[in-house]
C-alpha positions in Angstrom: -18.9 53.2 -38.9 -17.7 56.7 -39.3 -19.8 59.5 -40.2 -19.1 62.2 -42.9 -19.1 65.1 -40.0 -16.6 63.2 -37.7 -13.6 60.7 -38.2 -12.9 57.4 -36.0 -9.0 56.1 -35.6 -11.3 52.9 -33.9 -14.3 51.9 -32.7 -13.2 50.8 -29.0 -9.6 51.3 -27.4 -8.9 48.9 -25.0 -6.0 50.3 -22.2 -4.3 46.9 -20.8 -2.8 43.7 -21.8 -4.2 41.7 -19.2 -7.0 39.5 -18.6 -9.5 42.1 -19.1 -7.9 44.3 -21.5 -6.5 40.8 -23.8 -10.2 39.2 -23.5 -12.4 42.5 -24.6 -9.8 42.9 -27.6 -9.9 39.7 -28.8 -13.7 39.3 -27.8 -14.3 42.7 -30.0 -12.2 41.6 -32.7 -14.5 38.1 -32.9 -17.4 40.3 -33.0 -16.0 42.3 -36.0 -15.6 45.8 -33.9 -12.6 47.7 -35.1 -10.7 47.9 -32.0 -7.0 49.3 -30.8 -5.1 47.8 -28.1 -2.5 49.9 -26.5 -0.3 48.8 -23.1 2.5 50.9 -21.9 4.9 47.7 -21.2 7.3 46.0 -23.9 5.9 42.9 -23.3 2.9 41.1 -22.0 3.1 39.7 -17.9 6.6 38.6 -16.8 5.7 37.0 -13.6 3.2 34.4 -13.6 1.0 36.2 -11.4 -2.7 35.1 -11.6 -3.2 31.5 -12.3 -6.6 29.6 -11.3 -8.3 29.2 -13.9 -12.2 28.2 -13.2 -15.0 26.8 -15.1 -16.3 30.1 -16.1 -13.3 31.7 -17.7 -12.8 28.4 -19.9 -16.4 28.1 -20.7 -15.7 32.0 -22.1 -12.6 30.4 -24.0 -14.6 27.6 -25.1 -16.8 30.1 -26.5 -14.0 32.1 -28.4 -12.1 29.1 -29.9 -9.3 29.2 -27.7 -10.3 26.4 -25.3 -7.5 24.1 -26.8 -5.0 26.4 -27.0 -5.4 27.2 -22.8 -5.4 23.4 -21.9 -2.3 22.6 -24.2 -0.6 25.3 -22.0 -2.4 25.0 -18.8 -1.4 22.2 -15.8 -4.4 19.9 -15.5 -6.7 19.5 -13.0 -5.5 16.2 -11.6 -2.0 17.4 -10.5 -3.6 21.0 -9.1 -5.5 19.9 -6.1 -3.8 18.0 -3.2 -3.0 21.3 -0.7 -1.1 20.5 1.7 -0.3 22.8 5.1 2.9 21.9 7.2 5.7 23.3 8.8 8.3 23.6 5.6 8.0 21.3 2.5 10.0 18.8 4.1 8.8 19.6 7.6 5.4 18.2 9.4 2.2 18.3 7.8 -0.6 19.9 9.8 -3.2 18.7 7.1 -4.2 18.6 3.6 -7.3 19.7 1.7 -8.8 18.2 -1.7 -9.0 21.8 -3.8 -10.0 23.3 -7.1 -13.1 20.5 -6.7 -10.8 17.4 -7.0 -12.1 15.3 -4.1 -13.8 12.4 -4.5 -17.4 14.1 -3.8 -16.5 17.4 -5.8 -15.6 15.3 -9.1 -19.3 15.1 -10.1 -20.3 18.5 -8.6 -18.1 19.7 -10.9 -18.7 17.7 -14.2 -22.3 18.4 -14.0 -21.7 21.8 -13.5 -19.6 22.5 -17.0 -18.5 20.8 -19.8 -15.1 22.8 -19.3 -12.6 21.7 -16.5 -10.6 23.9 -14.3 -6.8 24.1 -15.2 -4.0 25.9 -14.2 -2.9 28.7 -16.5 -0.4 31.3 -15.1 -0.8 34.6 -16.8 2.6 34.3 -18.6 1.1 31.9 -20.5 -2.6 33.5 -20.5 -1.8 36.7 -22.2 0.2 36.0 -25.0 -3.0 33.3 -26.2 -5.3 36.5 -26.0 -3.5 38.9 -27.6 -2.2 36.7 -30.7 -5.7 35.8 -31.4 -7.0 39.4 -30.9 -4.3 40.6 -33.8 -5.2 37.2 -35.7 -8.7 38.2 -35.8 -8.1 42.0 -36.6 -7.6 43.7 -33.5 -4.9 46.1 -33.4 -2.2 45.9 -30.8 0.1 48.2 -29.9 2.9 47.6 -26.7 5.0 50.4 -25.5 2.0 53.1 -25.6 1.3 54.7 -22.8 -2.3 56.3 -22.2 -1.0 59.9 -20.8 -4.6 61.4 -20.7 -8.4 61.3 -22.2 -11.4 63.3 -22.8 -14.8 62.6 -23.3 -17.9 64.2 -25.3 -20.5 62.9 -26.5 -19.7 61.6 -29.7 -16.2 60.0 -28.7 -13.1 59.8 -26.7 -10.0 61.2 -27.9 -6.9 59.5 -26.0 -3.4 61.1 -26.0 -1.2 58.3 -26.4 2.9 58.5 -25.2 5.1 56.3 -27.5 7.7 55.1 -24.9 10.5 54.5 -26.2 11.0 57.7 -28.8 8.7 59.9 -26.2 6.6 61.2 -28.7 2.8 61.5 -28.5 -0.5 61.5 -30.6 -4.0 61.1 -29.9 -6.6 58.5 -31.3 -10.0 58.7 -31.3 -12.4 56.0 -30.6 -16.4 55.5 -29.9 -15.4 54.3 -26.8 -12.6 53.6 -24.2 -12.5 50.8 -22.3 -10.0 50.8 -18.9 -8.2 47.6 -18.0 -5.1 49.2 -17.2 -4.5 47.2 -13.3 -4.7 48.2 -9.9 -3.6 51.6 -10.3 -5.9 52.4 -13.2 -5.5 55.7 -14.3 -8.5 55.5 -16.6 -10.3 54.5 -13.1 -8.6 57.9 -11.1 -9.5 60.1 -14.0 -12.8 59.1 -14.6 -13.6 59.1 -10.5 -15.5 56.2 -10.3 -16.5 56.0 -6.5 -14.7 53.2 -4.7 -15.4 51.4 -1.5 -12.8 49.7 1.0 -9.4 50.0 1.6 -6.1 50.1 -0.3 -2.5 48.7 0.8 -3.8 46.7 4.1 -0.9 44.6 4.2 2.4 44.3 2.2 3.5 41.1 0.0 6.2 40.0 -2.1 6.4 37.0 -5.1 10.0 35.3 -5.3 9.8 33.1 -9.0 12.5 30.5 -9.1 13.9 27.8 -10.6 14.1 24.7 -8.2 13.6 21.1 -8.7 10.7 19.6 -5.9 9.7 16.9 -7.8 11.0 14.4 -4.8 9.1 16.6 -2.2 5.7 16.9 -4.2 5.0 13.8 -6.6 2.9 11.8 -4.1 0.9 14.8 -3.4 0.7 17.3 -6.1 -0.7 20.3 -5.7 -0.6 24.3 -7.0 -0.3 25.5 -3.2 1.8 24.5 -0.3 1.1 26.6 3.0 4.2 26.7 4.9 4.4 28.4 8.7 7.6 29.8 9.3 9.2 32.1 11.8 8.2 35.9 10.5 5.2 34.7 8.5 3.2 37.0 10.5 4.8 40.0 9.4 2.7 41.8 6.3 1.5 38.7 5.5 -1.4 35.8 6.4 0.3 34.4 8.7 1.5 31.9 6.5 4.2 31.2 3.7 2.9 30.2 0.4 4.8 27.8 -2.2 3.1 28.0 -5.5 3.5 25.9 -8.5 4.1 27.2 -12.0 5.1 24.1 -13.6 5.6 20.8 -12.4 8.1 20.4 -10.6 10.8 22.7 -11.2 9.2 26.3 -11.8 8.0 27.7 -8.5 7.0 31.3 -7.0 6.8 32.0 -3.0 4.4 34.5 -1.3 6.2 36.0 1.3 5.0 38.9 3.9 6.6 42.0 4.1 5.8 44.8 7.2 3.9 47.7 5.1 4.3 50.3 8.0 8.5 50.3 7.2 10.0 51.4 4.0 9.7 48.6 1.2 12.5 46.5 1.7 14.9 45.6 -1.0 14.9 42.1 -1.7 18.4 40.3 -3.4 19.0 37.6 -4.8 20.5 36.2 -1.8 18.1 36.9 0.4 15.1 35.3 -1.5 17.3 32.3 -2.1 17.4 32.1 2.4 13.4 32.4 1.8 13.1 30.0 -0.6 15.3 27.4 1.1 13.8 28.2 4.2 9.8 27.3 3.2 11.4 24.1 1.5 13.1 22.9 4.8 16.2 22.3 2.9 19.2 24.8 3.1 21.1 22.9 0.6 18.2 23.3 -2.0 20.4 24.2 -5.6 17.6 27.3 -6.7 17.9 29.9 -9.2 16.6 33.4 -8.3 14.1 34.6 -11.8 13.3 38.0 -10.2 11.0 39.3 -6.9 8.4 41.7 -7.0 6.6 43.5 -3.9 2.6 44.5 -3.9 0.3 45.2 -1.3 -3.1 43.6 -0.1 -5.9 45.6 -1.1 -10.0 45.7 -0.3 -11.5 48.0 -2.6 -13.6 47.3 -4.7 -16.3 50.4 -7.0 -20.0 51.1 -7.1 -20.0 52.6 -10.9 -17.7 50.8 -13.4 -18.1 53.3 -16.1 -19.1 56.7 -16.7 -20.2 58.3 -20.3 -18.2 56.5 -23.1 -16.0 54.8 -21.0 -15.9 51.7 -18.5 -13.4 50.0 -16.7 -12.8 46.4 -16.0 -10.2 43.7 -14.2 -8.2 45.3 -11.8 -9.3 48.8 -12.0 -12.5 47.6 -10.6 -12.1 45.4 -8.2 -8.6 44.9 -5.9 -8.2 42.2 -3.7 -5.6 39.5 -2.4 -5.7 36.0 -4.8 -7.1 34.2 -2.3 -9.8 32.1 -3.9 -8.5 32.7 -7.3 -10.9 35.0 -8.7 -9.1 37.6 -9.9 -8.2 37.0 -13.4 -11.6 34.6 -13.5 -13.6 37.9 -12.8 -11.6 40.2 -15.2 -12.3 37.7 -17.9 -15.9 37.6 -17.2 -16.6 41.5 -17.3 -15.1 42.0 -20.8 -17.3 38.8 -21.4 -20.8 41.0 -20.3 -19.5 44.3 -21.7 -18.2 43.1 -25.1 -21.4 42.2 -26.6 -23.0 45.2 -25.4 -20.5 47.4 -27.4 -21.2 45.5 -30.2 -24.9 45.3 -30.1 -25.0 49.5 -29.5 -22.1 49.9 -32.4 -24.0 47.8 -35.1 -27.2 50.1 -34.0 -29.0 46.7 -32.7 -29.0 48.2 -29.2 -30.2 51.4 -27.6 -27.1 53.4 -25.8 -29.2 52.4 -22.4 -27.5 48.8 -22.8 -24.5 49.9 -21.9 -25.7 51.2 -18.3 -26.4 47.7 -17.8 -22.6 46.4 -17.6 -22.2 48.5 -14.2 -25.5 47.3 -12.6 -24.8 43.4 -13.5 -21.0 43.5 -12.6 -20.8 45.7 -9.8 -22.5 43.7 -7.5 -19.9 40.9 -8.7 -17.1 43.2 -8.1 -17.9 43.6 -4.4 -18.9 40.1 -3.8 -15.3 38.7 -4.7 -13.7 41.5 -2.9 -15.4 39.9 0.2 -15.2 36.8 -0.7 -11.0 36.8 -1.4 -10.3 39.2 1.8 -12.6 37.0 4.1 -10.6 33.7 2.7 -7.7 35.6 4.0 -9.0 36.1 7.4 -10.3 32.5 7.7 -6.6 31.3 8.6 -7.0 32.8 12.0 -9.1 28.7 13.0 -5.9 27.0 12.3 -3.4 29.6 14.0 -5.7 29.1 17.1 -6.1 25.4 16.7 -2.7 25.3 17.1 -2.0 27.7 19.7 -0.4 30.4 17.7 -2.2 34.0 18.8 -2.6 36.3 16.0 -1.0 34.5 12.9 2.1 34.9 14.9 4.9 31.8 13.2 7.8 33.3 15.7 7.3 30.5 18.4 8.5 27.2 16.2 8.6 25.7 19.3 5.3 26.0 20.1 4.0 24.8 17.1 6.0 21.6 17.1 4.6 21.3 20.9 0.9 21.8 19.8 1.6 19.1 16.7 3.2 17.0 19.0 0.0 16.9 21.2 -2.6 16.6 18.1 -0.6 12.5 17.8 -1.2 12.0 21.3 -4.3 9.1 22.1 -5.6 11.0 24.8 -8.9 13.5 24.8 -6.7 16.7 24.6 -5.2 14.9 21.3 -8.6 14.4 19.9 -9.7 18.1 21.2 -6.5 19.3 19.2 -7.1 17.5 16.2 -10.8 18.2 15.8 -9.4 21.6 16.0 -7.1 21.6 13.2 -9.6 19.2 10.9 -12.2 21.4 11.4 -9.7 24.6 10.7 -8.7 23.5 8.0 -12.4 22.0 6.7 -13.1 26.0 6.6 -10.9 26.7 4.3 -13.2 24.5 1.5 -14.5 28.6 1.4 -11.5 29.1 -0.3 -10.5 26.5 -2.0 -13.8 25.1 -3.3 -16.1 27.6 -3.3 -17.7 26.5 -6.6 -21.0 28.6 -6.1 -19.0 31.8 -5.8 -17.5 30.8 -9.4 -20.5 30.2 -10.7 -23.9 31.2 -8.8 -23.3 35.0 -9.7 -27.3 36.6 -11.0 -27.7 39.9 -13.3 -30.2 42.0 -12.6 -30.4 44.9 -15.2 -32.9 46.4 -17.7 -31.1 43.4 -20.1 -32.9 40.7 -18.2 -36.7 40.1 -17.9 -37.5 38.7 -14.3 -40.3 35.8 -14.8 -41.8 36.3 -11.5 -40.3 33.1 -10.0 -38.3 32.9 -6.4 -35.4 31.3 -6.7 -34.6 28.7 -3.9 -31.8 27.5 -2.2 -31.2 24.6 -0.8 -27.7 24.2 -0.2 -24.9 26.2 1.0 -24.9 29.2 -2.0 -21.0 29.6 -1.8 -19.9 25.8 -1.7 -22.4 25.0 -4.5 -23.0 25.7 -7.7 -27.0 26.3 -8.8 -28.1 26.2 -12.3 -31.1 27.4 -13.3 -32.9 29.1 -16.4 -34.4 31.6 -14.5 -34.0 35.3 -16.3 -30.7 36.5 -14.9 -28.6 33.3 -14.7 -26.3 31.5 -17.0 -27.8 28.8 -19.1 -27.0 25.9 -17.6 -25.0 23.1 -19.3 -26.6 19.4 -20.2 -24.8 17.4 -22.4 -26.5 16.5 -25.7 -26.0 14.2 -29.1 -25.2 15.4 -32.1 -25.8 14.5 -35.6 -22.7 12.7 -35.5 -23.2 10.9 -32.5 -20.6 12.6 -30.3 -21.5 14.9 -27.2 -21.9 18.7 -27.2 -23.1 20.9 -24.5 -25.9 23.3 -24.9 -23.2 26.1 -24.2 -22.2 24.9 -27.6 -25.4 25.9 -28.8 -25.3 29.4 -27.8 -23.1 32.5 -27.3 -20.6 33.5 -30.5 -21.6 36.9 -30.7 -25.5 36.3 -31.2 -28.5 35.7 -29.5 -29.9 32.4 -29.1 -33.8 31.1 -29.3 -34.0 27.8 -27.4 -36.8 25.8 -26.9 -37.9 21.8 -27.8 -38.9 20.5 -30.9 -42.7 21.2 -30.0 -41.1 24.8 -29.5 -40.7 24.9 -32.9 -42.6 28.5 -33.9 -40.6 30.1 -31.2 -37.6 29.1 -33.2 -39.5 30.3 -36.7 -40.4 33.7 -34.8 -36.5 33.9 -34.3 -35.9 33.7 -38.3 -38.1 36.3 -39.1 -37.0 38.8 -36.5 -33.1 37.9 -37.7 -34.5 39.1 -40.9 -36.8 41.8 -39.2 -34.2 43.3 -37.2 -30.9 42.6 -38.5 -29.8 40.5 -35.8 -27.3 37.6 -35.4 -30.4 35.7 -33.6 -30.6 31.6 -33.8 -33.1 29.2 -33.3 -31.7 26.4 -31.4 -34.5 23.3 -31.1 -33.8 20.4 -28.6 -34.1 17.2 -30.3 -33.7 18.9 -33.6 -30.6 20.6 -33.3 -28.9 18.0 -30.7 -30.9 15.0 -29.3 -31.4 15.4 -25.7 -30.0 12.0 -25.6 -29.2 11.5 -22.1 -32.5 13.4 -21.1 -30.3 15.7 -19.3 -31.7 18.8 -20.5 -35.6 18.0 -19.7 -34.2 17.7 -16.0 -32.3 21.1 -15.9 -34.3 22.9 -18.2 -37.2 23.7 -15.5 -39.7 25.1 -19.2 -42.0 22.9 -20.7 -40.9 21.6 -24.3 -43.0 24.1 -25.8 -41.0 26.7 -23.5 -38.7 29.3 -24.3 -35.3 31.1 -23.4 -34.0 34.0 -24.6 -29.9 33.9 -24.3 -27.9 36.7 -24.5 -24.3 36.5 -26.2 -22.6 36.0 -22.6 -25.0 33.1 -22.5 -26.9 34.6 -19.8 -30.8 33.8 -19.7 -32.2 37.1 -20.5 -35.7 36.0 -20.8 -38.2 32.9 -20.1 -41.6 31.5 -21.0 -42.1 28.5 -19.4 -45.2 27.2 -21.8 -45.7 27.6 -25.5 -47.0 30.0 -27.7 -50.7 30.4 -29.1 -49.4 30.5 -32.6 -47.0 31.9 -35.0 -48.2 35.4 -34.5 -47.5 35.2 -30.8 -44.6 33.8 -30.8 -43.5 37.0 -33.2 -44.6 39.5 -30.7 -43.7 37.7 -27.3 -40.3 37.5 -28.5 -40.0 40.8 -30.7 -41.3 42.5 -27.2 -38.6 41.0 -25.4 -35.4 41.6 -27.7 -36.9 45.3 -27.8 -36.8 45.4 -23.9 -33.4 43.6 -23.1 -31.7 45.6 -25.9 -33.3 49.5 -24.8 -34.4 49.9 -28.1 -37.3 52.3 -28.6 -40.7 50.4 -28.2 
């Protein structure tokens, strides 16, 4: 890739092992882009951190191979969704909510929605499946290398790179840069990307231990366990939170902390009192791995990149975990920029393209921001429903009085248990909010609106709405192969290339796609329902909303970048109307 006048250590650097910075290496790497990871740490995460893994992150793992490798080191879905609130583990239940689309009338919501499932994948176990495959594949990964400062021109950026441990530094010099060094992104600082929202509104601390709940859980298994306790209202929601990281014996507790006062220093022997406090059982044997303090944030920015280089994950967007997003989201961006690198690198795409990864994601970054600091606020319901002002846990007593009345057969016990039912029904916002996962639309100069309205029916943040309209992922159906077994029409797409799909009376549009593969020197495949995979269960012709003859365009992310709903004239058409819209959604020059 280099030219004779200027020399390239890589094509993209990639600052940050996490989500973000582990999927855009290995994504790169897939995509054949010579690419250099560097993190400043020894080793990848040490806490399990980020965990919720949705439909749309495995669907991007299905995509790279890696789908297997996740679920063989991820807790199903089955054992992840049974969330119980109550006063300690052992104490009084206030309720329970079926999450993470488990209930009975989320099962199918869910099914039709993906052929991937959600599982739970702490990012322990997340990172080191990323960053093997990235070297596997070719990308080069470097750990103890810190990024000490960059500059931009308009050829390149050169980094200067610290080696930690012997303190020595050098520079490398890449195409581009890409920023997924966390929530204190110096990459993001540097480059002054404009940020909205607030940081540190509230102070937190994880506690990972070793403790065996299996007795305390089995009938009702579950990642999360909200627990009110005395002092939950201090830094925190309100609330204690008793996560699983493995069943049943590896656990980590959320626990507030007053971000006003200094940090406070948090022993052994003090989480231990929090740990057995949340369980309800001061005898509990546990075994202290390590604590950890970070604050709450809201902040979220308007530009994710400026000249060569773009940030992503963390850097980007900065929120609590509520709804789970976090990881989900960081995995997703590297997903839209990745082949956009590519595409512009290989000299298939005008530089343009690239502008397009801050006008699709941006909006995306805000929207979760919301979304995950609004779930937070949306405990205040049950803290009034059961008389507690303000998030306030000090007065046990009043909590066990305002339980005590929701058992009573009287109509202040039914006014009290509405209450809480209906409390706790909001927090399906949180905990199910499947068209937040999966309802998120590009607009950009890489998508071609058709001119059609898109309506909604139901509620846009409960429910998940496929479409093929230009600017939405294409949706799943499941299909027949040659062999008889299923596949999905995700299966059909993505891998680096652009995909022509249309039905087997489509059949020029998919010809027009051979000759501009040829033409153009794409990775660009024709993909023919009922040629390709029989449309078997006849779920495609009711999700597909195009005629047979029809066409989509589908980008690499598996976005919809471009529609014709009927057919084309003939073979000459179906050249230009497609050869027309590659130019467009890829800024090359008309």
């Amino acid at each position: 890739m280099s030219t004779p006048e200027q020399h390239y250590d890589t094509d993209v650097l990639v600052i940050g092992s996490g989500p973000a910075g582990g999927t855009a290496a290995l994504l790169l790497a897939t995509y054949g882009i010579r690419t250099h990871l560097v993190t400043k740490y020894g080793w990848l995460a040490d806490t399990p951190r980020a965990h919720i893994t949705n439909q749309r992150a495995m669907e991007v793992f299905r995509d790279l191979g890696i789908e297997q490798e996740a679920l063989e080191k991820g807790t199903p879905s089955h054992l992840m969704g049974d969330t119980v609130f109550a006063t300690s583990l052992l104490g009084d239940e206030i309720g329970r909510i079926r999450t993470w689309g488990t209930a009975d009338e989320s099962l199918t919501e869910y099914a039709a929605q993906s052929p991937c499932g959600m599982i739970d994948l702490p990012q322990t176990y997340l990172e080191p499946i990323l960053l093997s495959n990235a070297a596997r594949r070719g990308a080069v990964v470097r750990l103890n290398t810190e990024l000490v400062d960059f500059e931009q021109d308009v050829d390149g950026v050169t980094a200067r790179l610290r080696d930690r441990p012997g303190g020595t530094e050098h520079t490398v010099r890449a195409r581009y840069m890409i920023g997924a060094d966390g929530g204190r992104s110096l990459v993001a600082e540097k480059l002054a990307l404009p940020m909205e929202g607030q940081m540190g509104k509230a102070g937190s601390m994880n506690i990972v231990f070793q403790a065996d709940l299996a007795r305390y859980v089995e009938h009702r298994p579950s990642v999360l366990y909200w627990i009110m306790r005395p002092g939950a209202d201090v830094g925190g929601i309100g609330m204690g939170l008793l996560r699983m990281v493995r069943p049943w014996n590896e656990w980590l507790i959320v626990w507030g902390y007053d971000i006003d006062n200094p940090p406070p220093e948090v022993t052994d022997e003090t989480a231990a009192a929090i740990v057995r406090d949340l369980v309800g059982d001061d005898q509990l044997d546990v075994r202290i791995d390590n604590a950890s303090l970070w604050t709450v944030n809201h902040a979220y920015a308007t530009r994710l990149h400026a000249g060569r280089v773009f940030c992503a994950g963390d850097a980007v967007h900065r929120h609590p975990p509520s709804n789970g997003l976090g990881s989900n989201t960081s995995v997703q961006d590297s997903y839209n920029l990745a082949w956009k690198l590519a595409a512009v690198l290989n000299g298939h795409a005008g530089p343009e393209l690239l502008d397009t990864y801050s006008d699709e994601r941006a909006p995306v970054a805000r929207q979760i921001v919301e979304r995950a600091n609004l779930s937070r606020d949306q405990f205040l319901p049950l803290f009034e429903a059961l008389g507690v002002v303000g998030g306030s846990a000090e007065n046990a007593e009043g909590i066990t009085k305002a339980l005590h009345a929701a058992r009573q057969p009287d109509a202040e016990g039914a006014k009290k248990r509405r209450a809480i039912r209906e409390a706790i029904e909001l927090k399906h916002y949180e905990f199910n909010a499947h068209g937040v996962e999966h309802n998120q639309r590009y607009e950009s100069a890489a998508v071609l609106p058709d001119g059609t309205v898109e309506t909604i029916t139901r509620d846009d943040e409960l429910f998940g709405r496929p479409t093929s309209r230009p600017g939405a992922k294409l949706p799943h159906a499941w299909l027949v192969d040659h062999k008889g077994g299923r596949i999905s029409t995700l299966d059909l797409v993505g891998r680096g290339g652009f995909s022509v799909v249309t039905g087997l009376a489509g059949t020029r549009w998919a010809e027009a796609a051979d000759t501009l593969a040829q033409e153009l020197g794409l990775d660009l495949r024709g993909v023919v329902i009922d040629r390709d995979a029989h449309d078997a269960y006849g779920e495609w012709s009711r999700r597909a909303e195009i005629d047979e003859e029809g066409v989509l365009l589908v980008r690499p992310d598996g976005y919809v970048a471009w529609r014709r709903s009927s057919g084309a004239a003939d073979a000459d058409e179906a050249v230009h109307l497609l050869r027309q819209a590659l130019t467009a959604v890829l800024c090359r020059p008309a």
